[in-house]
SEFISE-862196 format. One record per residue: residue number from 1; x, y, z of N, C-alpha, C in turn. Coordinates in Angstrom, 1 decimal. Atoms other than C-alpha are relative to their C-alpha. Example, Ala and Ser with C-alpha at 12.3 -4.5 7.8 and 13.67 -1.06 7.14 Angstrom:
# SEFISE-862196
1:0.9:-1.2:0.0:12.3:-4.5:7.8:0.9:1.2:0.0 .
2:-0.9:-1.1:0.0:13.7:-1.1:7.1:-0.8:1.1:0.8 .
# end
This chain:
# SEFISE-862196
1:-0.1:-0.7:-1.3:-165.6:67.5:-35.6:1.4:-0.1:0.7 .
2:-1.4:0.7:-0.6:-162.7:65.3:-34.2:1.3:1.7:-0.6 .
3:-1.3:-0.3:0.8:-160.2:67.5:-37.2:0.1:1.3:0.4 .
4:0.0:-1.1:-0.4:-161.9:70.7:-36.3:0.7:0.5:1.7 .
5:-0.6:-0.5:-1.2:-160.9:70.4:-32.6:1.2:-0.5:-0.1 .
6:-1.4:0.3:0.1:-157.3:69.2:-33.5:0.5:1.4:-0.4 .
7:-0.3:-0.8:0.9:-157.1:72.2:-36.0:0.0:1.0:1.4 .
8:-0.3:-1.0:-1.0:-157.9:74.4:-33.0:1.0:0.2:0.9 .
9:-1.4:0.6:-1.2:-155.5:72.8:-30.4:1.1:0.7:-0.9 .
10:-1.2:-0.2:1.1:-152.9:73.1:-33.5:0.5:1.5:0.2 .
11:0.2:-1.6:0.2:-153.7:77.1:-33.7:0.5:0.9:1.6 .
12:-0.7:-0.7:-1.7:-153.4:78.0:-29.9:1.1:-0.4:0.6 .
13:-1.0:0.6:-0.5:-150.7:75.6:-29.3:1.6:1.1:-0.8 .
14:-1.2:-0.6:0.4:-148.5:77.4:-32.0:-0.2:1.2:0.5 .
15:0.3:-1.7:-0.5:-150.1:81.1:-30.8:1.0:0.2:1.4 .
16:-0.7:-0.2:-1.4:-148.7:80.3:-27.2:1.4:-0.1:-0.3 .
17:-1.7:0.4:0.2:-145.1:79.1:-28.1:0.5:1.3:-1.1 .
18:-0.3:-0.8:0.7:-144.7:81.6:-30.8:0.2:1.2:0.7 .
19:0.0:-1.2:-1.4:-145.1:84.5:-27.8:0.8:-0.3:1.0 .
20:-0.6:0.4:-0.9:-142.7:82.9:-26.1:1.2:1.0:0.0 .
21:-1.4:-0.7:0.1:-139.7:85.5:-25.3:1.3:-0.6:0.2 .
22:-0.9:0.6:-0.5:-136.9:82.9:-24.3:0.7:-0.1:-1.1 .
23:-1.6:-0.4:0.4:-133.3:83.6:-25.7:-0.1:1.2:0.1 .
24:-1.1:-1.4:-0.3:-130.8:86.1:-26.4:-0.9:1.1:-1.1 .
25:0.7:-1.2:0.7:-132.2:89.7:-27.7:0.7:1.2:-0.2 .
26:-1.3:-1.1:0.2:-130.1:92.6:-29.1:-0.9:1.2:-0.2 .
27:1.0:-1.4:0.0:-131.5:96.3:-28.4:1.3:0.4:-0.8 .
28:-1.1:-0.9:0.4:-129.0:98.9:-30.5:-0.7:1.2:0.2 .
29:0.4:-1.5:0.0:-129.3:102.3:-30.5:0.6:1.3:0.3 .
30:-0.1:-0.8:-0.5:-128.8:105.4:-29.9:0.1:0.9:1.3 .
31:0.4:-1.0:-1.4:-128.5:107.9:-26.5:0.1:0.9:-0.9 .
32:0.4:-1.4:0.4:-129.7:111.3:-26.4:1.2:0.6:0.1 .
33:-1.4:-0.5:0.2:-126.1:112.4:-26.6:0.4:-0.5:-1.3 .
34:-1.0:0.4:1.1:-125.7:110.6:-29.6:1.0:-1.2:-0.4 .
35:-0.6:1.4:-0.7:-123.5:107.7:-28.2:-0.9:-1.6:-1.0 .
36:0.8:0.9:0.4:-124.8:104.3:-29.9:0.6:-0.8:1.0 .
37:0.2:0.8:-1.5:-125.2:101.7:-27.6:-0.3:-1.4:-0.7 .
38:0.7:1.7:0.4:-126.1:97.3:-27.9:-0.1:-0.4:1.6 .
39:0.1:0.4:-1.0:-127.7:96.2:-25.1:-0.3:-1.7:-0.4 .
40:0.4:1.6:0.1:-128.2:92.2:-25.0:-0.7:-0.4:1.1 .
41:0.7:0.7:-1.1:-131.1:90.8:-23.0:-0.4:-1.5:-0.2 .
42:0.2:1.6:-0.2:-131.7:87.0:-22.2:-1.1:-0.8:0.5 .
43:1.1:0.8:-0.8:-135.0:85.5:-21.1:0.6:-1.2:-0.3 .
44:-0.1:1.5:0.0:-134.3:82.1:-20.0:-1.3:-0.9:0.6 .
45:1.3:0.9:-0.3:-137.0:79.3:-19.3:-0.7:-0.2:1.4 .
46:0.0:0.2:-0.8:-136.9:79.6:-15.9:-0.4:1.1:0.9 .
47:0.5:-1.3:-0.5:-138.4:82.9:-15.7:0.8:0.9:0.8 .
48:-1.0:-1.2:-0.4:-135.5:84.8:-15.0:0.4:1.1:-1.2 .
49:-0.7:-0.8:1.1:-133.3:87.3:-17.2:1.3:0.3:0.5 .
50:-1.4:-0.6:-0.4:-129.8:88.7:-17.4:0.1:0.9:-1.3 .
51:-0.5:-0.9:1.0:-128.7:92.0:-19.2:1.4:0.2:0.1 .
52:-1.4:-0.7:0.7:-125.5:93.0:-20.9:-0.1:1.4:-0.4 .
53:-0.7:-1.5:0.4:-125.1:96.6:-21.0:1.1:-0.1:-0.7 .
54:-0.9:0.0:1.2:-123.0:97.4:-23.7:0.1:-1.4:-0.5 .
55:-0.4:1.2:1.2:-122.8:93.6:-25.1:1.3:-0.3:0.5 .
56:-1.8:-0.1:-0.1:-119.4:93.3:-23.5:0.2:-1.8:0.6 .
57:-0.3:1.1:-0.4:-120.1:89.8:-22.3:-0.5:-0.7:2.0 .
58:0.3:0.3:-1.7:-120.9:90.3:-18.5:-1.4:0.4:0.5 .
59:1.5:-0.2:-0.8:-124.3:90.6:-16.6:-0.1:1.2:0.8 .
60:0.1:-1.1:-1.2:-124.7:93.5:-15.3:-1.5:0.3:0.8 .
61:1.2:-0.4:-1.0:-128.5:93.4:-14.2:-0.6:-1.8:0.0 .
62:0.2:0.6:0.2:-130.2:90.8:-13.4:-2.2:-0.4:0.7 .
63:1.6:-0.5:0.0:-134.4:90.2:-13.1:-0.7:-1.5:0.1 .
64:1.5:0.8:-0.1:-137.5:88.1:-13.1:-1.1:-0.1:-0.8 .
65:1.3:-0.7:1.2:-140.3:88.2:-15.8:-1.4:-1.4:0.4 .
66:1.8:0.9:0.2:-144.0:86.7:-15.8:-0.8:-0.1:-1.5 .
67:0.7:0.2:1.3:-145.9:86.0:-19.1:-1.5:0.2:-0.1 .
68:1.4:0.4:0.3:-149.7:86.5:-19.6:-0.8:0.1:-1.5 .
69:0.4:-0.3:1.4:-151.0:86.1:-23.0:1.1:1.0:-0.7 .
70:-1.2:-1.1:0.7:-149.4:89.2:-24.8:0.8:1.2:0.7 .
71:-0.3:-0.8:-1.2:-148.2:90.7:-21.3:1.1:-0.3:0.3 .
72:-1.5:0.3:-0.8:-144.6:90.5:-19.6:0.1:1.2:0.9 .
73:-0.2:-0.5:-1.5:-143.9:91.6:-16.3:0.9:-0.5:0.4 .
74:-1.5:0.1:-0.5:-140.2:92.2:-15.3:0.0:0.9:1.3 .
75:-0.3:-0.4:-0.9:-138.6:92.9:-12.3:1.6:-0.1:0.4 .
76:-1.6:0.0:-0.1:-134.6:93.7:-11.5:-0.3:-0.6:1.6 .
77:0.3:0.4:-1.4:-133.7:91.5:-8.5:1.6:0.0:0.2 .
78:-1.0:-0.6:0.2:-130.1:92.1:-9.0:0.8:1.0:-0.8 .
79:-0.6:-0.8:1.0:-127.5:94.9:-10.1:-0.9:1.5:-0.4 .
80:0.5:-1.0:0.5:-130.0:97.8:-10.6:-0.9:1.0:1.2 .
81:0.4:-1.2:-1.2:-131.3:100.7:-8.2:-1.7:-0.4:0.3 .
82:1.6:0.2:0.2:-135.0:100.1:-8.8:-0.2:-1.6:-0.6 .
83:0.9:2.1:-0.6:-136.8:96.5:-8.1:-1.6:0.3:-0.4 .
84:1.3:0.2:0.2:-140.4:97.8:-9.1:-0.5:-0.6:-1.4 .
85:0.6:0.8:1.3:-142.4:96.1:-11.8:0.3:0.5:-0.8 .
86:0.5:-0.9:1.0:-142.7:97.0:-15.3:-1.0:-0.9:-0.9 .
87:1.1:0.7:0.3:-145.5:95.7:-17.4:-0.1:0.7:-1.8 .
88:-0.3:-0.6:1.6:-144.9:95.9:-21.5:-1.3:-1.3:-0.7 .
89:0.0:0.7:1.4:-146.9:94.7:-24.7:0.6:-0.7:-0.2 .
90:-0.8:0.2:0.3:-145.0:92.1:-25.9:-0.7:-0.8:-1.5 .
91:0.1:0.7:1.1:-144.8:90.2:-29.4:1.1:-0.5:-0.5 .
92:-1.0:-0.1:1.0:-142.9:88.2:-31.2:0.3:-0.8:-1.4 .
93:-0.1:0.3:0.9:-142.3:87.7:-34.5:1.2:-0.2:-1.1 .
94:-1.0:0.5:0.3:-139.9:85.8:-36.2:1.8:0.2:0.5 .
95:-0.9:0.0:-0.5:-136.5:87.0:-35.4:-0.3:1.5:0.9 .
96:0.3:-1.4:-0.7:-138.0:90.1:-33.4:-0.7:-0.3:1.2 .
97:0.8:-0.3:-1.3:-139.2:91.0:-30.2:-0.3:1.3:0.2 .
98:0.2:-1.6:-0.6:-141.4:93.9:-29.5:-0.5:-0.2:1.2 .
99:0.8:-0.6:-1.8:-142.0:95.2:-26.1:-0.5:1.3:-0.2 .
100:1.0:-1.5:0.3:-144.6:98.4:-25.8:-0.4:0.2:1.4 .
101:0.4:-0.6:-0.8:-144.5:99.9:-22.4:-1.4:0.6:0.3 .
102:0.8:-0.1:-0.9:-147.7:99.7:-20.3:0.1:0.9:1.4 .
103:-0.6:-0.8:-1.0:-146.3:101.1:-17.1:1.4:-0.9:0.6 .
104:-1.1:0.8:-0.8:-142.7:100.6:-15.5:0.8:1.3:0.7 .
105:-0.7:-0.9:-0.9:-141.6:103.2:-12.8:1.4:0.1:0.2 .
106:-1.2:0.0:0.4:-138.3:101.9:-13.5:0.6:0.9:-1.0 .
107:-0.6:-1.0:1.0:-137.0:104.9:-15.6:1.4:-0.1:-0.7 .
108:-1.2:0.4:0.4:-133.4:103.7:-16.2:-0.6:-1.1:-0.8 .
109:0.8:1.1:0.6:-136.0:100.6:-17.8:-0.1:0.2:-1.2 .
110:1.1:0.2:0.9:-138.7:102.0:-19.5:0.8:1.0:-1.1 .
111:0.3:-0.8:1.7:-138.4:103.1:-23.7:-1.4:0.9:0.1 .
112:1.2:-1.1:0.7:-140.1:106.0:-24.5:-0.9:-0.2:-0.7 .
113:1.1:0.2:0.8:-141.8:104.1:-26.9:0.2:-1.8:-0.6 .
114:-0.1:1.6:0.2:-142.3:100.3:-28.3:1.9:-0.3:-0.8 .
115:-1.5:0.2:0.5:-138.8:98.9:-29.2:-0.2:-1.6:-0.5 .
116:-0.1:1.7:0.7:-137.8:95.9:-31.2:1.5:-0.5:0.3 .
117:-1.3:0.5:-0.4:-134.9:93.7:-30.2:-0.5:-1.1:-0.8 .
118:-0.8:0.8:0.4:-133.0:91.3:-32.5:0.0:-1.5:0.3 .
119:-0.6:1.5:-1.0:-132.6:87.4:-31.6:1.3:0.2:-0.6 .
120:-1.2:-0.2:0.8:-129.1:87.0:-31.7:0.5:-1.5:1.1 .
# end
């Protein structure tokens, strides 16, 4: 009994930390013009974030996030026009992070559709 409730501890302990979004994360891509782009985002431990537009080294937005199970809830609290929530899917697996837009009224934010970012 003892091994079986260790084994379980074991199982959720690594489920929770493995979902954990904290470090650096590289979006690339595309604009609808064509243009490719590297965005760099940063969850840090302290439940904040900072974005790099273009990757150039500087912070240009800066935010807030919440965690619930496979949920994240961001919010710009500097640098960005729009301060409303946004509420994604998230996962992550090995050197990847998916986010999958739930709702985020932020439009300069939200992906059209689930996106994978890089650890870098």
């Amino acid at each position: 009994m003892k091994a079986i409730l260790l084994f379980s501890v074991l199982i959720f302990t690594t489920a929770a930390f493995s979902q954990n979004p904290v470090g650096s994360w590289l979006i690339s891509g595309s604009a609808p013009d064509g243009q490719s782009f590297q965005t760099k985002v940063t969850f840090k431990a302290d439940n904040t974030y900072d974005v790099d537009l273009g990757n150039d080294g500087s912070v240009d937005i800066k935010g807030k996030y919440s965690v619930d199970g496979g949920q994240i809830t961001v919010w710009n609290v500097e640098g960005a026009d729009c301060t409303a929530k946004g509420i994604y899917k998230f996962e992550v697996e090995s050197d990847k992070l998916w986010m999958d837009p739930v709702s985020d009224d932020c439009p300069d934010r939200k992906p059209p559709q689930k996106v994978a970012m890089t650890k870098v």
